[in-house]
C-alpha positions, 0 to 999 in steps of 0.5 A: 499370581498375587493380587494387585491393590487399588490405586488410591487416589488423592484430592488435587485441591487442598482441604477446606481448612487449610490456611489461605495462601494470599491474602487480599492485599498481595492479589492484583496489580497496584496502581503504581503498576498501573500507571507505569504500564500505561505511560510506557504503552502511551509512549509507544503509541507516540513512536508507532501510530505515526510511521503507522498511519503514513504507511498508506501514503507510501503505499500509494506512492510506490503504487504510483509509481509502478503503474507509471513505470508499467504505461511508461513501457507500452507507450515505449513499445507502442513507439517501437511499432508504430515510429512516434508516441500517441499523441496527447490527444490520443492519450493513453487510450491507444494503449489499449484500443486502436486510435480513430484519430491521425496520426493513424498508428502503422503498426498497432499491436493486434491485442494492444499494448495493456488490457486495460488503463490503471486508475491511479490509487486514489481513484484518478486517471493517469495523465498524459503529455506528448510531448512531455514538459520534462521528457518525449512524453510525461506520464503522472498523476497529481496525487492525493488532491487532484491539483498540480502541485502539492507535497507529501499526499498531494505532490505529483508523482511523475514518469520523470522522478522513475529515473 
């Protein structure tokens, strides 16, 4: 059987004397590079932290909404049991507990009708009227300040805008 020879192995790096590939001048980016790389990063950063930054707004928004749509169907189903809406009095919490003032509820659902009141997103309780300014009852928050009114952030996101 013949004897195989040993690999022979070669150096990955050149050798020390030979001639540098690059010279200093060809290394890097220039500053014209630079610059033009840093005015298209800035024009993105015009078009995108604006739709960025009104995100949040919009999310509240719809969460608002939703919560609203959510008490809407218990008030409407506190309606179905019990032959009337809660009074404004009453408010929102006969959804969850049974109400202790009159009109006393005939038929009040034995678990309620929510586990418990959502705060709206900025950390407010939602309002309630029966009857309601624009339908049988009106369910809203007033946005962002607090105060009736207001636009963007700050308008009033009501049960009557759902539909």
């Amino acid at each position: 059987m013949p004897r195989r020879a040993c690999p022979v192995f070669v150096p990955l790096s050149a050798p020390a004397s030979a001639p540098a590939e690059s010279t200093r001048r060809d290394a890097g980016f220039s500053l014209l590079e630079l610059m033009v790389a840093v005015v298209i990063l800035s024009i993105l950063a015009l078009v995108v932290v604006p739709r960025v930054i009104d995100r949040p707004d919009q999310a509240r928004a719809a969460r608002a909404k939703a919560d609203i749509a959510a008490i809407a169907s218990a008030v409407n189903l506190y309606r179905l049991d019990n032959f009337r809406y809660p009074t404004t009095e009453q408010g929102l919490a006969a959804l969850v507990s049974r109400p202790a003032s009159d009109p006393m509820p005939e038929n009040w659902a034995e678990n309620g009708y929510m586990d418990r009141l959502p705060v709206d997103p900025w950390g407010k309780p939602y309002q309630y009227l029966s009857p309601g300014v624009h339908e049988d009852f009106d369910i809203f928050t007033y946005g962002a300040n607090g105060v009736a009114g207001g636009t963007g952030a700050d308008a009033d996101i009501g049960s009557w805008a759902l539909n």
